[in-house]
C-alpha positions as CSV (number, residue, x, y, z in Angstrom):
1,X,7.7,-5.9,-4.1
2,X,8.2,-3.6,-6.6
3,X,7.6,0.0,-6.5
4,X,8.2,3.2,-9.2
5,X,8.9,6.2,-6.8
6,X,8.8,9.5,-7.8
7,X,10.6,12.6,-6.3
8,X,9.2,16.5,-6.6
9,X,10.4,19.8,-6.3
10,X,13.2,20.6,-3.9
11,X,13.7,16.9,-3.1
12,X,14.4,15.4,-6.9
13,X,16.8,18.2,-6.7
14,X,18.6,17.4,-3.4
15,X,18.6,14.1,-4.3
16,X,19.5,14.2,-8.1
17,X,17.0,11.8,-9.5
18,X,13.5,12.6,-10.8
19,X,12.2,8.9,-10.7
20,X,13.5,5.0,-9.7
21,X,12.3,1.5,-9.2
22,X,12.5,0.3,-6.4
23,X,12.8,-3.1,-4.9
24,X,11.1,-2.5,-1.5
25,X,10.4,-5.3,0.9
26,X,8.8,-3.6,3.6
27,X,4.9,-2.7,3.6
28,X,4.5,0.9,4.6
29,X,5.2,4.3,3.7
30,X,7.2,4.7,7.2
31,X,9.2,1.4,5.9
32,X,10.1,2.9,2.4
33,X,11.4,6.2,4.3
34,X,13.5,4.4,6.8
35,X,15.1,2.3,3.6
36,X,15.6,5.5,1.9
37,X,17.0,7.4,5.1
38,X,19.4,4.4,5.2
39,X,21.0,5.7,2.0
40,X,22.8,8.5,4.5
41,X,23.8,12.2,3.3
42,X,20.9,13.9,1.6
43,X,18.6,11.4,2.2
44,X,18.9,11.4,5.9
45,X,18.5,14.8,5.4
46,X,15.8,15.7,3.3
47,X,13.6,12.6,5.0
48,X,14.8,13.1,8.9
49,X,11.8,13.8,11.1
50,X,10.5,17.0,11.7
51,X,11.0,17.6,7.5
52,X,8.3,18.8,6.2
53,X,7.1,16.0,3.0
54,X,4.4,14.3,1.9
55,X,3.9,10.8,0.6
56,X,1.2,9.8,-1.8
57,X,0.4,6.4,-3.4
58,X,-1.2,6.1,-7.2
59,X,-1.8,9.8,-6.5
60,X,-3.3,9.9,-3.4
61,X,-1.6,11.5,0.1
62,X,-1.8,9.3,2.6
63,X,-0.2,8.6,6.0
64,X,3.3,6.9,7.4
65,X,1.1,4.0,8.1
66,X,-0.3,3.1,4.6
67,X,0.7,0.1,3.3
68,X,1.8,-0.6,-0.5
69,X,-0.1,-2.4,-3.2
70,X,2.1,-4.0,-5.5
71,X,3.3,-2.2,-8.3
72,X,2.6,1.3,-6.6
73,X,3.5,4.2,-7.9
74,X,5.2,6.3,-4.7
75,X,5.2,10.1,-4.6
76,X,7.3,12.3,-2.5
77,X,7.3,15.9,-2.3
78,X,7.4,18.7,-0.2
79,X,3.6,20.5,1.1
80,X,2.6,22.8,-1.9
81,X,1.1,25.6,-0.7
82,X,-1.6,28.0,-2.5
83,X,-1.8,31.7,-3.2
């Protein structure tokens, strides 16, 4: 399947890209982060448990379990806090 991911804040910048496409052949969130861990160095990093990030799917947060329409459009970013 086919995803368009998006990366915010301090992760776009760790990892150097702002957006991709994805070919993704997994079906949850916890399946795209373990393909993008995969990648090693930053990734690892930035996504290794106990990192604090959030996941959404055509805008919405959701959990590690949610699975993936087709087509989604991915979201992660780090918690945003208020003031």
């Amino acid at each position: 399947m086919k995803l368009r991911v998006l990366y915010f804040a301090r992760l776009r910048e760790r990892f150097g890209v702002a957006e991709e496409s994805l070919d993704f052949s997994g079906a949850t969130a916890a399946d795209l982060i373990g393909q993008l861990q995969a990648r090693g160095g930053v990734w690892a990093e930035e996504l290794a448990s106990g990192r604090a990030f959030r996941v959404a799917v055509n805008q919405e947060i959701v959990t590690l379990d949610a699975v993936f329409p087709e087509h989604a459009e991915i979201a992660i970013f780090p918690p945003v806090t208020g003031g």
